[in-house]
KOLGU-113827 format. One line per field, with one value per residue: chain; x, y, z of N, C-alpha, C in turn; residue number from 1. Coordinates in Angstrom, 2 decimals, always signed. Layout:
N
chain	c(A | ...)
npx	c(X | ...)
npy	c(Y | ...)
npz	c(Z | ...)
capx	c(X | ...)
capy	c(Y | ...)
capz	c(Z | ...)
cpx	c(X | ...)
cpy	c(Y | ...)
cpz	c(Z | ...)
n	c(NUM | ...)
***
This chain:
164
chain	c(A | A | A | A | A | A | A | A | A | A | A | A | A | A | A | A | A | A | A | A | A | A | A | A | A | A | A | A | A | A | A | A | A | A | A | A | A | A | A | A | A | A | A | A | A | A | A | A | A | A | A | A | A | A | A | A | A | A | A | A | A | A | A | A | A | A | A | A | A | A | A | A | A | A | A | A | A | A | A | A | A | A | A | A | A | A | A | A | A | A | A | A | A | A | A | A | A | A | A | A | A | A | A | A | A | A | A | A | A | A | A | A | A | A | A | A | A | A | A | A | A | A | A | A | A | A | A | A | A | A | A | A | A | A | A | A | A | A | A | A | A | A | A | A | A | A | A | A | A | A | A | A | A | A | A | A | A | A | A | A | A | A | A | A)
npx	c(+3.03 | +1.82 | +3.67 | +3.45 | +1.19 | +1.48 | -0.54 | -1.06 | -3.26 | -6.05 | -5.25 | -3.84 | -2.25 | +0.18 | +1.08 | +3.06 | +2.15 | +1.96 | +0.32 | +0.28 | -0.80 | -2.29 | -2.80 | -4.21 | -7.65 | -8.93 | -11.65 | -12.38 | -9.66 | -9.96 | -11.69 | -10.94 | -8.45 | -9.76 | -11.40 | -9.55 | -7.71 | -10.29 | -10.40 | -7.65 | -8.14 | -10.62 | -8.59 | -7.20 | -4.55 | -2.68 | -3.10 | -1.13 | +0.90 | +0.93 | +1.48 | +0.75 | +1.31 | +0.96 | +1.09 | +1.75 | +0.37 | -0.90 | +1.31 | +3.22 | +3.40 | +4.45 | +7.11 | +7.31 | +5.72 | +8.62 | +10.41 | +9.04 | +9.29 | +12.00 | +12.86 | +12.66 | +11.16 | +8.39 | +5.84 | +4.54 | +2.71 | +0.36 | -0.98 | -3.10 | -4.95 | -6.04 | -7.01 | -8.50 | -9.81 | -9.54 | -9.61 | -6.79 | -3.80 | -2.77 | -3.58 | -3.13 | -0.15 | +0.20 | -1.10 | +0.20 | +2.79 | +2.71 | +1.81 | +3.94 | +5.82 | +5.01 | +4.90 | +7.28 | +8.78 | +7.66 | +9.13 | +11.87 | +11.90 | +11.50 | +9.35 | +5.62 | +3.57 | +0.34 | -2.09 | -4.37 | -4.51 | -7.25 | -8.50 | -10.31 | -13.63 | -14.68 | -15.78 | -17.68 | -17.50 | -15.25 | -15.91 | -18.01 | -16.29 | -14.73 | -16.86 | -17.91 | -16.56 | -16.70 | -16.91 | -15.25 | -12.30 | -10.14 | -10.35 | -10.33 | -7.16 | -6.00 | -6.55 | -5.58 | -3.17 | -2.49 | -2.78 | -0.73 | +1.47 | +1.02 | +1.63 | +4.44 | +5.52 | +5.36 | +6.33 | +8.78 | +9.00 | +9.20 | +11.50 | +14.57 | +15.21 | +17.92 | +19.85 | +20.35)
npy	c(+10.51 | +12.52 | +14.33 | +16.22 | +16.21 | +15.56 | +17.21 | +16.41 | +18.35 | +19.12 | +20.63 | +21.87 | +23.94 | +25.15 | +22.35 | +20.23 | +17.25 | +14.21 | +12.13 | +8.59 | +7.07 | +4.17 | +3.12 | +0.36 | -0.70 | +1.53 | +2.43 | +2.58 | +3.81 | +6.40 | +7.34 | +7.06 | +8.68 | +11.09 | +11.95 | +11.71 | +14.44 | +16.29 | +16.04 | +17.11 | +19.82 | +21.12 | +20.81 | +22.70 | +22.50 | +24.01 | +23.57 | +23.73 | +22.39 | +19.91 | +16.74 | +14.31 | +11.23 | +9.15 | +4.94 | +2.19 | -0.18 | -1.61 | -3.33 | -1.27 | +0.73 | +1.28 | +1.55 | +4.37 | +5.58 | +5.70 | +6.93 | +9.45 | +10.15 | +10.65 | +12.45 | +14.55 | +16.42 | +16.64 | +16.44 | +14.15 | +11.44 | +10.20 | +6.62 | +5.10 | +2.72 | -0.36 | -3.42 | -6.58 | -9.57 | -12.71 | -15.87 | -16.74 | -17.21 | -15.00 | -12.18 | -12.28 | -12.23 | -10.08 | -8.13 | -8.38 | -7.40 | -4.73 | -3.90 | -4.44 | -2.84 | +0.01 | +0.47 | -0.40 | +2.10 | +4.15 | +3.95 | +3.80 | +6.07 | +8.41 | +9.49 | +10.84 | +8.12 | +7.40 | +4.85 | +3.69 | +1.49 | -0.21 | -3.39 | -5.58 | -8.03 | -8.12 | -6.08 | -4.74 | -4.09 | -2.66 | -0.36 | +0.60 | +1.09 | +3.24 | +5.30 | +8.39 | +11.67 | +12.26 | +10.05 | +8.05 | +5.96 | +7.12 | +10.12 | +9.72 | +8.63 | +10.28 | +13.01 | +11.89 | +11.66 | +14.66 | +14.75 | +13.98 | +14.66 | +17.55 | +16.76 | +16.27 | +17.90 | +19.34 | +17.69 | +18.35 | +21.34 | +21.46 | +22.26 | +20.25 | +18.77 | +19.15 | +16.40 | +14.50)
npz	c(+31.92 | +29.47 | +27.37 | +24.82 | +22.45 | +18.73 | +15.98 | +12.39 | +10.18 | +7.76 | +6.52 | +3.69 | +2.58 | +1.11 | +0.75 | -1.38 | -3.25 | -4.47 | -7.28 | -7.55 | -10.26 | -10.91 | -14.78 | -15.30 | -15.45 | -15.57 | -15.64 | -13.03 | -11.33 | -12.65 | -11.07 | -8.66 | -8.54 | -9.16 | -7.43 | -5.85 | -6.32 | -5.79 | -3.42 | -3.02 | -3.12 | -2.12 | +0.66 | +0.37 | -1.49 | -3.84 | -7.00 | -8.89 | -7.58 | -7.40 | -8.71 | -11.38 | -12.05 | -14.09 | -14.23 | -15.49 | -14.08 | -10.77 | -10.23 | -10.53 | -9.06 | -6.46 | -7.25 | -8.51 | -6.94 | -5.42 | -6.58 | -7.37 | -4.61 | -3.70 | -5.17 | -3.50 | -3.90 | -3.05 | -0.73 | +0.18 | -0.78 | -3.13 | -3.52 | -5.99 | -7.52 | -8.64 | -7.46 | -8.66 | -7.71 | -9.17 | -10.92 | -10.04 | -8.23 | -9.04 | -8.04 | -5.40 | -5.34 | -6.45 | -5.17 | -2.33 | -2.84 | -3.78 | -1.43 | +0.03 | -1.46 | -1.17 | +1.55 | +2.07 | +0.48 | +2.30 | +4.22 | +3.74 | +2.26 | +4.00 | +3.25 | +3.55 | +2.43 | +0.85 | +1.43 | -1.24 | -2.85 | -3.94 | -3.08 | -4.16 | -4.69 | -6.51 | -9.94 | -9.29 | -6.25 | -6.60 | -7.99 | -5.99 | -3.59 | -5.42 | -5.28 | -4.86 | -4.28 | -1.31 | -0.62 | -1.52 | -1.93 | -3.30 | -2.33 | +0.32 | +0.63 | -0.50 | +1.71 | +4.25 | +3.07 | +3.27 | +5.62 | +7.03 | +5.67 | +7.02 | +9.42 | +9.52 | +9.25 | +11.44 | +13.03 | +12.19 | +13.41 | +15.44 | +18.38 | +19.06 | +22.29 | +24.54 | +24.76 | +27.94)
capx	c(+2.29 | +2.13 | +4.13 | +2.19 | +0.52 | +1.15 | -1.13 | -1.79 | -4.42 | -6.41 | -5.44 | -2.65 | -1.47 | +2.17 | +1.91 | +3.14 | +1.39 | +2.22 | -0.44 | +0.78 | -2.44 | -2.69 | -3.84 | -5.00 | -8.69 | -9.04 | -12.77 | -12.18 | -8.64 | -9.92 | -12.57 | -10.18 | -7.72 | -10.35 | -11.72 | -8.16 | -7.99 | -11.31 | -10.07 | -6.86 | -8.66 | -11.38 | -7.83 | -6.41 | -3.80 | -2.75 | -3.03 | +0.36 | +1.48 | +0.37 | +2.13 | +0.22 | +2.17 | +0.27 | +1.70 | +0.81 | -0.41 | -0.71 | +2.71 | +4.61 | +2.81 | +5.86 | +8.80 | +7.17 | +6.04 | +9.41 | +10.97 | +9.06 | +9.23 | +13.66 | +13.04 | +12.42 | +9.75 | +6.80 | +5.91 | +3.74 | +2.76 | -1.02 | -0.96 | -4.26 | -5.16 | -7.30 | -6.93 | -9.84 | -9.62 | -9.83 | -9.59 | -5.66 | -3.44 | -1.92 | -3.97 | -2.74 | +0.69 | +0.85 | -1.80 | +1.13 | +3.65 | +2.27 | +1.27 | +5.09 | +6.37 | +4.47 | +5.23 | +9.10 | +9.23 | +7.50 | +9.68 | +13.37 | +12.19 | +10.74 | +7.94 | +4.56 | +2.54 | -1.12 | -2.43 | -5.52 | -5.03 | -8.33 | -8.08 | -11.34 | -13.37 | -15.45 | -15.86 | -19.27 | -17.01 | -14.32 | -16.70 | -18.72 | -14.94 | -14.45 | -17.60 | -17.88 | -16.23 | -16.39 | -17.49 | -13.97 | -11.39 | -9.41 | -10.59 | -9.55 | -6.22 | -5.90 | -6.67 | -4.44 | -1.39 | -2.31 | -2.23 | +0.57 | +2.25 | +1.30 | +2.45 | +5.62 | +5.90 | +4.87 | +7.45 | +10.47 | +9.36 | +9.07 | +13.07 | +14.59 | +15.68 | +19.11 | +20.02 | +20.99)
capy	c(+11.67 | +12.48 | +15.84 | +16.73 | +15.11 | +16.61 | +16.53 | +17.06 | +18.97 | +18.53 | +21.95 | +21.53 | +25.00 | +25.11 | +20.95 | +19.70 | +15.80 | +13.35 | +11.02 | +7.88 | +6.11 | +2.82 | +2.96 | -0.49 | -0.78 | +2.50 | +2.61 | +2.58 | +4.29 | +7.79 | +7.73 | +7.42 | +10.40 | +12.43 | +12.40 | +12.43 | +15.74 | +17.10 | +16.60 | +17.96 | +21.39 | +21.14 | +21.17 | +24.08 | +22.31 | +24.25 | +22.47 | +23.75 | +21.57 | +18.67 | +16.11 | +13.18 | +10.12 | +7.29 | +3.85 | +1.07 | -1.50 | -1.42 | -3.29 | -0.28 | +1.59 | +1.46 | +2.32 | +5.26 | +6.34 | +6.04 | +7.75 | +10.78 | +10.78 | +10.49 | +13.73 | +15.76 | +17.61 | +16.43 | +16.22 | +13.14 | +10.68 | +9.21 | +5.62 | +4.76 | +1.40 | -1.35 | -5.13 | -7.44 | -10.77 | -13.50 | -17.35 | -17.10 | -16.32 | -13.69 | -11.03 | -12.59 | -11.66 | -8.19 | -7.24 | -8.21 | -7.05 | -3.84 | -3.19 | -4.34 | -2.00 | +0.99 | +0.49 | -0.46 | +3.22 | +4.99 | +3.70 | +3.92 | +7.28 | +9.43 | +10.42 | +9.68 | +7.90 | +6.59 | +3.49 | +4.01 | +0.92 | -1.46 | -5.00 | -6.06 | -9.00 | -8.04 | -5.10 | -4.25 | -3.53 | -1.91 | +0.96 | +1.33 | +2.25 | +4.26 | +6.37 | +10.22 | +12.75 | +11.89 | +8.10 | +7.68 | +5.77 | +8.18 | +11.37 | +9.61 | +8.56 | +12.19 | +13.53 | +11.04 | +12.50 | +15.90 | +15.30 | +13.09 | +15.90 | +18.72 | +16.32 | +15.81 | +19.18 | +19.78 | +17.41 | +19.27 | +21.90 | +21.28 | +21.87 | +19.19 | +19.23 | +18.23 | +14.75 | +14.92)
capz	c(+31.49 | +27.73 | +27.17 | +23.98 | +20.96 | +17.45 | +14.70 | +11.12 | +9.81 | +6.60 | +5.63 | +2.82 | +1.89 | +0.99 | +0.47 | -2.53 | -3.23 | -6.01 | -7.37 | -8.53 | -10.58 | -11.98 | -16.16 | -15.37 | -14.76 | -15.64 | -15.19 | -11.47 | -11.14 | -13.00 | -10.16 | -7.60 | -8.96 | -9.51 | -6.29 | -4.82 | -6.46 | -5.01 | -2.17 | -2.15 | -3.52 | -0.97 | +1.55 | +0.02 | -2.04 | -4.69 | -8.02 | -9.12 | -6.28 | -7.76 | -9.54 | -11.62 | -12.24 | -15.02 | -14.57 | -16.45 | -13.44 | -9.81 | -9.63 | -10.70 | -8.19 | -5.36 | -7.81 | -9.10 | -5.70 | -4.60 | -7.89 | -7.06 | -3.46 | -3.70 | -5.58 | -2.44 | -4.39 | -2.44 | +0.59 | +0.20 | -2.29 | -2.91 | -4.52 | -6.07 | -8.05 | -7.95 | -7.79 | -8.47 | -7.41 | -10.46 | -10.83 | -10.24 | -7.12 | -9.11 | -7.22 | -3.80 | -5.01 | -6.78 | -3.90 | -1.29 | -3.71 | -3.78 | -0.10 | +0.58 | -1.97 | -0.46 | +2.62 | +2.17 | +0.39 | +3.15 | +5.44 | +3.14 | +2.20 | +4.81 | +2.51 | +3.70 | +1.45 | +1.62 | +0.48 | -2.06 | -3.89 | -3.85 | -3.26 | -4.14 | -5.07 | -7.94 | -10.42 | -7.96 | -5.10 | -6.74 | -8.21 | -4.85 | -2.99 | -5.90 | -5.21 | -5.48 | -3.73 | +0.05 | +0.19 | -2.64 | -1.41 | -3.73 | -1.44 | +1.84 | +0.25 | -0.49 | +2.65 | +4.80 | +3.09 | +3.66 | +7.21 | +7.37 | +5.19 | +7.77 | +10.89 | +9.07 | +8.83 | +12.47 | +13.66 | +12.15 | +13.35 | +17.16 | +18.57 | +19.89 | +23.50 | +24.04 | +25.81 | +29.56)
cpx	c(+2.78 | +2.65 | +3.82 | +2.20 | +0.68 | +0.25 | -0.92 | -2.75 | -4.76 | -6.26 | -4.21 | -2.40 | -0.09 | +2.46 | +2.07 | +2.77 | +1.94 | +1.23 | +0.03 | -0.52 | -2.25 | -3.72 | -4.76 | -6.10 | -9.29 | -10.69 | -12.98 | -11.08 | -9.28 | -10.58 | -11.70 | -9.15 | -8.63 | -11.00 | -10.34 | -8.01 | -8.52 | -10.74 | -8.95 | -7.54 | -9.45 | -9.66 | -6.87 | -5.31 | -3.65 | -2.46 | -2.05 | +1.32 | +1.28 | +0.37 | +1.33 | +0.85 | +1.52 | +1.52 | +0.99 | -0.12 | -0.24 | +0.74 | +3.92 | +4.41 | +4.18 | +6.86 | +8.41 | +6.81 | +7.75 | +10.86 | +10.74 | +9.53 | +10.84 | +13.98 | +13.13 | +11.48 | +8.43 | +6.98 | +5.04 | +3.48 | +1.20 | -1.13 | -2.27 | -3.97 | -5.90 | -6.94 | -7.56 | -9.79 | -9.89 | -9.79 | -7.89 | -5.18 | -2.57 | -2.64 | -3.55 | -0.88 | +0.91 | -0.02 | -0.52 | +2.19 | +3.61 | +1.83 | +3.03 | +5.67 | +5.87 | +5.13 | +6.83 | +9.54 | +8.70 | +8.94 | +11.24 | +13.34 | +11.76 | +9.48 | +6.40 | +4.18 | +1.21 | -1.73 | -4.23 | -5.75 | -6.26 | -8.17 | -9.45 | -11.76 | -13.96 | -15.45 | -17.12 | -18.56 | -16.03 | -15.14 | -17.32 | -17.34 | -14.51 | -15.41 | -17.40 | -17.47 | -15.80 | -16.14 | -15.84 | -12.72 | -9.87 | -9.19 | -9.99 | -7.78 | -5.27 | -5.71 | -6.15 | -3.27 | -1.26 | -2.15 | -1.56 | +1.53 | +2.71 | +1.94 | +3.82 | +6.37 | +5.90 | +6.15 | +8.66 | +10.41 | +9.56 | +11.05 | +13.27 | +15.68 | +17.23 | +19.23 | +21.14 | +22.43)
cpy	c(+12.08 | +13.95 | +16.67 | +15.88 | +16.67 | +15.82 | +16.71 | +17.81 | +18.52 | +20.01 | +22.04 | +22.87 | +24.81 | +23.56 | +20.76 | +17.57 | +15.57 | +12.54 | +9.68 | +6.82 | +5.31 | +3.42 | +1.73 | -0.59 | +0.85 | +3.27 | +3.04 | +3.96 | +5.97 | +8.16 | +7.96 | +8.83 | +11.37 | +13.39 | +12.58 | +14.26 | +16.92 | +17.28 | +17.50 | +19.72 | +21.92 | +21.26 | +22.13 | +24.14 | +22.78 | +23.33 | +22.72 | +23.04 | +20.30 | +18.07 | +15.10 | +12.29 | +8.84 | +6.48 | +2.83 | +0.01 | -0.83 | -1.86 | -1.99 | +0.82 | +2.31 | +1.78 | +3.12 | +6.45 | +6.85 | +6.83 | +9.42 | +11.22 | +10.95 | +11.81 | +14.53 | +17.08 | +17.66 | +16.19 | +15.09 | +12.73 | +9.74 | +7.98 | +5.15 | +3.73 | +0.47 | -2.60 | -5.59 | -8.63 | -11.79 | -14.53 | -17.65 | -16.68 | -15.20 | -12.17 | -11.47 | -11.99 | -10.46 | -7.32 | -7.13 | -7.54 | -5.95 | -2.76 | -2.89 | -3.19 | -0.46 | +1.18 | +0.62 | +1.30 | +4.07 | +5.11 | +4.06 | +5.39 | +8.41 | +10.28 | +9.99 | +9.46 | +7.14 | +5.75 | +3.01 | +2.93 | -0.09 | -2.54 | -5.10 | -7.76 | -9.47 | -6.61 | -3.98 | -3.35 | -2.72 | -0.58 | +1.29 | +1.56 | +3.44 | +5.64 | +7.63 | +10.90 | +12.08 | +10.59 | +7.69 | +7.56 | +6.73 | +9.44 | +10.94 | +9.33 | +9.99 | +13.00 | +12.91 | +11.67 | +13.81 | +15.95 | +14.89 | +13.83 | +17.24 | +18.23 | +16.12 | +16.79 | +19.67 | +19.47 | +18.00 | +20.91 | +22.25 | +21.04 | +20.72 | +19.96 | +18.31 | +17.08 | +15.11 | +14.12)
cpz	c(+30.09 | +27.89 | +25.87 | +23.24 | +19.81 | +16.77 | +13.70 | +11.21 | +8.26 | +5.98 | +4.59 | +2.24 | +2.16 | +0.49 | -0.45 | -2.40 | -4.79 | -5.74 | -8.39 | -8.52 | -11.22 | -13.25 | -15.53 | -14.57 | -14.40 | -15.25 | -13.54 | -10.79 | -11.45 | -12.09 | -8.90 | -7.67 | -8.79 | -8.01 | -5.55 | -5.10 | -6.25 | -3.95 | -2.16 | -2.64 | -2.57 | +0.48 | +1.34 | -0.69 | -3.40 | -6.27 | -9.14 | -8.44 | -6.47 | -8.81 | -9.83 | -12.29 | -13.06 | -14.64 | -15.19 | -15.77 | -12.00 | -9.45 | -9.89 | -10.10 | -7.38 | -6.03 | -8.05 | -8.08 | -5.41 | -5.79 | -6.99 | -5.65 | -3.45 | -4.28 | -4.72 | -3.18 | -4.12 | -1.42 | +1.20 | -0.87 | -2.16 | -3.96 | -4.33 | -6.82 | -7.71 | -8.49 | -7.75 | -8.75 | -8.99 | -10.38 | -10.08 | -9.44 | -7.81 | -8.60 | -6.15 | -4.17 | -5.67 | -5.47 | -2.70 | -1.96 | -3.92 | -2.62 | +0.54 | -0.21 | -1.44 | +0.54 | +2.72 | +1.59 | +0.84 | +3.92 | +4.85 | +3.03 | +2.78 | +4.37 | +2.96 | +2.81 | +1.71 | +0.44 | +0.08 | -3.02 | -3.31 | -4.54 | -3.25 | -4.80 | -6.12 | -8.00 | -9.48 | -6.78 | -5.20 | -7.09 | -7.10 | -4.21 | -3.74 | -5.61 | -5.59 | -4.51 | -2.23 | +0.54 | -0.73 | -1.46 | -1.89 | -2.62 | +0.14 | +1.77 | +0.44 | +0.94 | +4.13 | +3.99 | +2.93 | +4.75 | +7.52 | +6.83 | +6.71 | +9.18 | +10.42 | +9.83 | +10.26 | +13.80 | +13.42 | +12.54 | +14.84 | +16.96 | +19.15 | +21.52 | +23.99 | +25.65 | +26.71 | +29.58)
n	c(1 | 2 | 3 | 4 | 5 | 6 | 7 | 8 | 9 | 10 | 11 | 12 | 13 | 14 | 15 | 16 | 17 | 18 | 19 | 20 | 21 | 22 | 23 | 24 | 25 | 26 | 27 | 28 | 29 | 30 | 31 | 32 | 33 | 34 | 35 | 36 | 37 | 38 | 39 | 40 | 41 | 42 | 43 | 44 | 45 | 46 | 47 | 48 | 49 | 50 | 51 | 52 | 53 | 54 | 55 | 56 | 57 | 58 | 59 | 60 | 61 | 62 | 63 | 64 | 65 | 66 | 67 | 68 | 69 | 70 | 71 | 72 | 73 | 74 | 75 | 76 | 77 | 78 | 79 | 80 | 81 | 82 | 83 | 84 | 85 | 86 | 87 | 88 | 89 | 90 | 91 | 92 | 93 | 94 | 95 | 96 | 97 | 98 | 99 | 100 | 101 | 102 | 103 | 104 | 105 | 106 | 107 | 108 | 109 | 110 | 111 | 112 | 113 | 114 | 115 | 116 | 117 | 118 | 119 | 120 | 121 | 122 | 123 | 124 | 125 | 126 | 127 | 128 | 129 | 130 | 131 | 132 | 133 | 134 | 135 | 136 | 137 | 138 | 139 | 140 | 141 | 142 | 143 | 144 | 145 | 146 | 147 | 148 | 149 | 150 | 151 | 152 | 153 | 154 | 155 | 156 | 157 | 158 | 159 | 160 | 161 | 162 | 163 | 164)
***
């Protein structure tokens, strides 16, 4: 028998968020920020609360995440960027190179972070994920680490019960 379920919520007052955006492929990337942004405003995140991070490529995505998140000044971290497949396996490895780096500084640094970069396989498909507002892989990015923020937040704040 389950003894409760926490959640998140998509309501982000009080969260502080970092966006760390790939320059490269900028056509794509400003679409994704921008809508990350909508959203977090649409979740109540104040936009004094909200740190924006340029890097130069998607590979410098994960150190810069995990720069800010080591700060303890956020309470989540949204990595946007976009990879678009080419003649050469060098998208097979900054794409893994990039998912591992994410991931390895969720997990080292207790920060959530949510993973906004697009692996695509032409410029076609990278602008339709980028879309507008709701359909933006930016905006769901966004709105995954507001609620992974407020469950964070949910879990520390539930006591713990002490061991028999």
């Amino acid at each position: 028998m389950v003894k409760s379920t926490l959640h998140g919520t998509v309501r982000g007052d009080g969260v502080r968020i970092a966006l760390v955006v790939s320059r490269y492929h900028a056509f794509v990337t400003d679409r994704l920020r921008d809508a990350a942004l909508a959203a977090l405003a649409t979740a109540g995140v104040d936009a004094s609360a909200v740190t924006v991070l340029a890097v130069p490529g998607a590979f410098e995505i994960p150190q810069a995440a995990r720069a800010i998140a080591m700060t303890g000044r956020v309470d989540a971290v949204v990595c946007l960027g976009c990879l678009i497949r080419g003649e050469t396996p060098h998208f097979d490895y900054i794409a893994a190179a990039v998912a591992a780096g994410i991931t390895d500084t969720a997990l080292s640094t207790g920060v959530p972070l949510s993973f906004g970069v697009l692996t695509t396989n032409s410029v076609e498909e990278a602008q339709a994920r980028a879309g507008g507002d709701e359909t933006s892989k930016g905006w769901e990015a966004a709105m995954a680490a507001v609620e992974m923020a407020t469950l964070f937040r949910t879990m520390h704040a539930v006591p713990r019960e002490p061991r028999a």
